[in-house]
N, C-alpha and C positions, 0 to 999 in steps of 0.2 A: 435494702430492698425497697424500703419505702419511699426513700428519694430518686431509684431509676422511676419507679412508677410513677410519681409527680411531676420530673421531667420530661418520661413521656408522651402523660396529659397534657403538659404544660407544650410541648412541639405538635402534637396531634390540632389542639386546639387553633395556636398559630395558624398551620394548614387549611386547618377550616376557616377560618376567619379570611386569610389572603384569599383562598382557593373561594369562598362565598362574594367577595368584592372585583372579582373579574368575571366577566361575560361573554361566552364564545359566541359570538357569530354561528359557526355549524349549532349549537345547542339551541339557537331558535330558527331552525330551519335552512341556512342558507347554503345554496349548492355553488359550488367553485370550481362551476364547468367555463364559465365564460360565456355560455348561452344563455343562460334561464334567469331572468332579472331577481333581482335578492332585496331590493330597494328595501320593502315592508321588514325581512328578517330581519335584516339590518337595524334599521329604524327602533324594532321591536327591540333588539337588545341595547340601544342608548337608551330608549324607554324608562325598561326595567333600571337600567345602572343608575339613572339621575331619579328615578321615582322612591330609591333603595340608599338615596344619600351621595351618593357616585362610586367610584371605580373606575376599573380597567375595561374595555371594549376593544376585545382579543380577536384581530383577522388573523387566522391561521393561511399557509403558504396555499396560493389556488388564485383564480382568478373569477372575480366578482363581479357583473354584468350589473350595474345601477344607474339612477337618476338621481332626483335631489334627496340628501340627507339632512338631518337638523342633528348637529350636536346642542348639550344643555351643557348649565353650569353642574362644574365637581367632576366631569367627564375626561379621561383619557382614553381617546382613540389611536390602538398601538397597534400596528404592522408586527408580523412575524416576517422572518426573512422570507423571502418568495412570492409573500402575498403581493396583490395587485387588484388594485380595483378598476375596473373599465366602467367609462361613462359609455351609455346605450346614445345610440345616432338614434332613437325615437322620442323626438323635441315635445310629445305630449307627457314624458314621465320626469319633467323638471320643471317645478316649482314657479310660478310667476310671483316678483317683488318690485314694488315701484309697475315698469310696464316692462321689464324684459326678462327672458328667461332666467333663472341663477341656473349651475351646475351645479356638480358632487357635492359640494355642502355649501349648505348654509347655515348659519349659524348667528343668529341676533340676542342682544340682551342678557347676555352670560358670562358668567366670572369663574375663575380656574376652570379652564378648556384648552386642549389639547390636542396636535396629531403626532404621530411619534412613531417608531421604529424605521425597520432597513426595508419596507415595500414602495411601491410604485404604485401612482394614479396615471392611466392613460387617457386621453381627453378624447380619441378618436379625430383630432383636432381635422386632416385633411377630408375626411369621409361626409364634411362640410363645407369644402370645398370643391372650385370649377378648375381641376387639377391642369387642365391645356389652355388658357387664359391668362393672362398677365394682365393688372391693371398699370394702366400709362395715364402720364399727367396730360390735359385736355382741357381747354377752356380759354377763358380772359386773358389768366396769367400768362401763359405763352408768346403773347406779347411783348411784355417786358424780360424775355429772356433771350440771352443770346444767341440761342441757337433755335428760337422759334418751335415747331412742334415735331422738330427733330432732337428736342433736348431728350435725351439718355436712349436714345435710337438702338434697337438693337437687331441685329440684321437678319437675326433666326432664334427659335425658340422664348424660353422665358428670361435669361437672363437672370437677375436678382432678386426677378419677381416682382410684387408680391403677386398672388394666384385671387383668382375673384374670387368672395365668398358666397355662399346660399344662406340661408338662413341657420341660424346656431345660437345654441346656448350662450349666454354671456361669459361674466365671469367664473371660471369656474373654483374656485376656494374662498369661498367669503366671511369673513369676520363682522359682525359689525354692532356696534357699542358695546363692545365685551370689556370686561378686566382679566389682567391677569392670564395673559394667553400662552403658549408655549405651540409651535412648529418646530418639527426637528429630524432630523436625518434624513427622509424619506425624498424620493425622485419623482418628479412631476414629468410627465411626456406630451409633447404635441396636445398642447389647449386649444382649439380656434379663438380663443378672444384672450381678455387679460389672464394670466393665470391665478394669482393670489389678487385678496382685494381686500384691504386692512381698513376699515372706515371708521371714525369716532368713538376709537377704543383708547385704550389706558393699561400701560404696562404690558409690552409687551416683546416676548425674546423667540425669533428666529437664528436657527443655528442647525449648518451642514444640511440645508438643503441643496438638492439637486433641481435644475429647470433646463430640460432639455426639450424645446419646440422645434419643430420645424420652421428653417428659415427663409422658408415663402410663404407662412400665412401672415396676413395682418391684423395689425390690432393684436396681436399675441403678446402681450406685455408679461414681463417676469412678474415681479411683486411691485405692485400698487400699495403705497404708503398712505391713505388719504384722511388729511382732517384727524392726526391720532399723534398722542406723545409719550415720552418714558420706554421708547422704542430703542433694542438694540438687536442688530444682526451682522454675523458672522459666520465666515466659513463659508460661504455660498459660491458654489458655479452656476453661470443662468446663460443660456443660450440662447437666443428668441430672435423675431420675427419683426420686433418693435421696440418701443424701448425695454431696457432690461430691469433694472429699476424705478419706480415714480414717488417723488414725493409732494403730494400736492395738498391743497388747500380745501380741496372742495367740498361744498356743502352738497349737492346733488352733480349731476352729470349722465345729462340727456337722457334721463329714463332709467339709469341702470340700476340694480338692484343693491340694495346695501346702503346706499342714500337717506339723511333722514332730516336734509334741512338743519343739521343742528351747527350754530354761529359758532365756534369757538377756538382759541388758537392751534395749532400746532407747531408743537415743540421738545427737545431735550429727546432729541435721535441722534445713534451710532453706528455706522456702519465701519466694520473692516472686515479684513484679508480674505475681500472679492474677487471672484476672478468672473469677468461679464462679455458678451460677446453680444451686440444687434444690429438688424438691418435698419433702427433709427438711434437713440440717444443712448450709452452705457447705463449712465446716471440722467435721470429730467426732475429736476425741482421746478415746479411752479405750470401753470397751465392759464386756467381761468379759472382763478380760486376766490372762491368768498373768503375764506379764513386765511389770517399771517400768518406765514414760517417764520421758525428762528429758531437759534438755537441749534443746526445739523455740523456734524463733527466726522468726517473720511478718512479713511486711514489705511495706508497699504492695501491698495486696489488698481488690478492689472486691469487695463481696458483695450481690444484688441479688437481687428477685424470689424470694426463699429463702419455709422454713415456719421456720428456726430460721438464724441467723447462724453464732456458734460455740459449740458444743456439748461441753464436756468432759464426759467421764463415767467414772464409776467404781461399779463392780457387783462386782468379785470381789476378789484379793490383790493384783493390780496396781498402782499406783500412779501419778501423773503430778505431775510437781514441776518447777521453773525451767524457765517457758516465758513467752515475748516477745512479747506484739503489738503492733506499732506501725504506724504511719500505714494505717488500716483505715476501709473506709467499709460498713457496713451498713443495709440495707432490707430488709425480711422483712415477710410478710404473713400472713393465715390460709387455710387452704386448707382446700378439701372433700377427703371421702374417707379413707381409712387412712395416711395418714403421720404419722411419730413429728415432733413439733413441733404448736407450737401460735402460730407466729407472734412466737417469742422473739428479739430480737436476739443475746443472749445468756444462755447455758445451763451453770450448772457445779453438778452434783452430785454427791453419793456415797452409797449405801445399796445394799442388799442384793438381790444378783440372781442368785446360787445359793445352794444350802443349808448350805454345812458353813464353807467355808472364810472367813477373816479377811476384813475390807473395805480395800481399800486406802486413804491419802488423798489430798488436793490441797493443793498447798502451793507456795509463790512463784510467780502467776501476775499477770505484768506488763502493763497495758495502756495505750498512750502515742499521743494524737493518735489517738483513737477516735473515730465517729461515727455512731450510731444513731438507726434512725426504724424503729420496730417499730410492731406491734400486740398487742402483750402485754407484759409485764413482763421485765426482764433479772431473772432468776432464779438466786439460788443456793443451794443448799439442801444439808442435808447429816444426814443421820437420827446418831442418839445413836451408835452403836455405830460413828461415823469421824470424820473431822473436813475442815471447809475450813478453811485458816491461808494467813495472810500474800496477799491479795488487793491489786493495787493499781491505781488508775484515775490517771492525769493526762492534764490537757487533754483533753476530755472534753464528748461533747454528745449529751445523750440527750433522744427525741422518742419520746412514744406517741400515735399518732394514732388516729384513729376508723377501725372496721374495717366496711368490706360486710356481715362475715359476723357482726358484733359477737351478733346477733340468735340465729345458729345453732349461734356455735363460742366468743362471747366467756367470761368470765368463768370459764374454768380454766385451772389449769394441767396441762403435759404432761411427767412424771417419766420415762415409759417410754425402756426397758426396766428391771421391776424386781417383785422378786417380793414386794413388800410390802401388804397388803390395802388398798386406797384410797387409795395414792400413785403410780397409773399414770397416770389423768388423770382429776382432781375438782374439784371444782366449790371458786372461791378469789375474795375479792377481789383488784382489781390496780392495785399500786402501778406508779408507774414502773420502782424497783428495789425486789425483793424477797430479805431476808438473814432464813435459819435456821441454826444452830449452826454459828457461824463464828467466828475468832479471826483477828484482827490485819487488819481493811477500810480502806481507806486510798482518799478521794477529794479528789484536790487540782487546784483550776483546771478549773472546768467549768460547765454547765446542765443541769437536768433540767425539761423542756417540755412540754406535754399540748396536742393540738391537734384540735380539734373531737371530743372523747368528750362522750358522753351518757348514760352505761350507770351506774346509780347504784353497779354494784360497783367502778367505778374511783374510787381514794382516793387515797390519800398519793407524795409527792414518792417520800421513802423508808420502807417497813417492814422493822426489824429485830427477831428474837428470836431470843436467848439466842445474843445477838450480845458476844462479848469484846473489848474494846477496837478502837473505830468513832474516826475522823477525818474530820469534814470540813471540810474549809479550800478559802476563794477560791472562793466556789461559788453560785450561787444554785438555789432549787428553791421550786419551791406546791405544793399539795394539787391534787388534781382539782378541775377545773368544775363539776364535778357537786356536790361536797363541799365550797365553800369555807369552812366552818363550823373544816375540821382543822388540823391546825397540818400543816406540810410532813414531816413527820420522826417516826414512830410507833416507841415503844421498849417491847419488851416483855421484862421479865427479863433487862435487859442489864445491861454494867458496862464503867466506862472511856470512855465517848463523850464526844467533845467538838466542837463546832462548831455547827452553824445549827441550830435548834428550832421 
């Protein structure tokens, strides 16, 4: 008798103790009409949790009308299934950091922090948008493009979009100099701007999230990796407006919130079995970064329905070096409208995109058991004043087919962003792969394929110049259909190559 009753105690106590270390939302006030703003209730119960040592911070199934939140450190913020939090379209109940608005959370300065369960954040993302507006490319550039200011023409409606914006919240899920993070299961909807935004943090695991935006806003980015290492993520569907994933460099970026100027590398990231869909780059490493990469590792990741595959880039001092992709399946198309991309499966460059400071380069970038079907050229290019080195493809199957738009948007290439006079997007012929100022290209065991093009500026298998030491072995490749006149393999000012001709 004595021991049922000590067991009892002893389970009674348990309960109290779990049941004392999680915080309902309804228990301080919040109503889960979807009208009446909850921000404060909310707020009030991470409060209490991280004021009480931390805990659980329990939304029950309902829908939650807020602005900016601040998670702390020791804090799990857990979704019940059902739940949903709506961000309110009233830009005066969200947060100013740096100079621009944050969204639904923010969070700085904190170590074990979490968001978790099976609910849904809604961003209101178009309800900040000019829903019958399309933004079209306009300006200088036009110029240097084929088709003049009838490039990506569309002869009714929006097309691909993107839709113009009004004024809106920034990013909306911000992290920044946290340790020890945790994102997991839960589905993001329709953000107007980036959706996730990871800034000079440390340790941290994404896993089975959902990012489903609307694919006419811009600037809608899936998750933003910036300036942060010891990063792994898995399991993610991301659907967006822009690019789908970013990993970048940077120490600030133009105002936005989450920013803190702080120098230091980024490194020892993982990403697998992605599945990404956007109206610019699947994956974009690199931007105008103050800080190097290195160190990123891909793995079994579908990219589909994209304007550009993977997009490395390099504009400022930053750098990006030993990075992994393996087993990857790419499709990318051309799209109407303003999006950076021009229908590349693959995209790695380097040149100049501020005024003062050194260019950083790219160098050992591994690619293994790849397989593209673009409509443009795998491009890599790299202006005098940097360098690409040590590039390398195996097992390998590249397809450029005939595009819709071949008419409106074919026949350039897309550099941007970059501040160089006529290398943003001009008018090029297109190989299947195209190499500028590059050292050490290495392609072993693979095909290069052309499939219903008609367009007489599609040419060559591969063109390189002032290409340093090229390999190709185990491989087959032709000229375009258009052109079977050329040999598969055009070398301009090169030195070192060896293989197929």
């Amino acid at each position: 008798m004595k021991r049922i009753f000590l067991l009892s105690l002893f389970f009674a106590l348990c309960s109290f103790l779990l049941n004392a270390s999680v915080y309902n939302v309804k228990d301080f006030g919040a109503i889960s009409n979807g009208k009446d703003l909850t921000t404060v209730h909310i707020q009030n119960a991470i409060d209490k949790c991280f004021a009480n040592g931390g805990g659980i911070v329990l939304v029950p199934k309902g829908e939650y009308l807020v602005g900016t939140l601040n998670l702390k450190s020791n804090v799990e913020f857990r979704f019940e299934t059902g739940a949903i939090l709506k961000a309110t379209t009233d830009l005066s109940k969200y947060q100013i950091h740096n100079e621009q608005p944050a969204g639904v959370f923010y969070t700085e300065d904190s170590h074990d922090v979490s968001i978790t369960g099976n609910g849904k954040i809604f961003g209101q993302g178009m309800e900040f948008m000019y829903k019958d507006s399309a933004k079209v490319i306009r300006g200088d550039v036009n110029k240097y493009i084929r088709q003049g200011y009838d490039f990506r023409k569309v002869e009714s409606g929006l097309g691909d979009g993107p839709v113009m914006p009004k004024d809106r919240y920034h990013q909306m899920i911000i992290f920044s100099n946290c340790t020890n993070v945790t994102i997991k299961d839960f589905e993001v909807i329709d953000a107007p701007y980036w959706t996730f935004l990871i800034v000079h943090c440390d340790r941290v695991n994404v896993t089975g999230i959902s990012i489903n935006n609307n694919l006419l806003i811009p600037n809608s980015d899936g998750l933003d990796i910036n300036s942060s290492s010891n990063v792994n993520v898995s399991q993610c569907i991301i659907t967006c407006g822009d690019d789908a994933i970013v990993f970048a460099g940077y120490a600030h970026h133009f105002g936005d919130p989450g920013y803190k100027n702080i120098i230091k590398p980024s490194q020892n990231i993982n990403i697998s079995n992605c599945i990404l869909q956007s109206r610019s780059s699947g994956i974009r490493i690199g931007g105008w970064d103050q800080n190097h990469m290195s160190n990123y590792n891909f793995d079994n990741i579908t990219i589909f329905d994209s304007n550009c595959g993977i997009n490395i880039t390099v504009r400022d001092s930053g750098s990006v070096q030993n990075v992994n992709f393996s087993n990857i399946r790419i499709e990318t198309r051309m799209h109407t409208g303003d999006w950076w991309g021009n229908g590349e499966p693959i995209k790695i460059s380097a040149l100049r995109g501020v005024p003062d400071s050194p260019i950083g380069i790219i160098k050992n970038i591994h690619f293994t058991n790849i397989s593209c079907r673009g409509e443009n050229a795998i491009l890599m290019y790299a202006s005098e004043e940097t360098k690409i080195q040590n590039i390398y493809f195996t097992n390998f199957d590249f397809v450029l087919r005939k595009s819709a738009l071949d008419k409106v948007s074919g026949g350039n290439f897309d550099l941007r962003p970059n501040t160089v006079a006529g290398k943003e997007i001009y008018k090029s012929d297109v190989p299947v792969v195209y190499i500028e100022n590059a050292e050490n290209v290495f392609f072993n065991q693979g095909s290069i394929e052309w499939e219903g093009v008609e367009e007489l500026y599609y040419t060559y298998a591969i063109e390189a110049v002032r290409v340093n030491n090229m390999k190709l072995n185990n491989m087959t490749a032709f000229p375009s259909p258009s052109h079977p006149e050329l040999k598969a393999v055009s070398l301009k000012q090169c030195v070192g190559v060896s293989g197929i001709f």
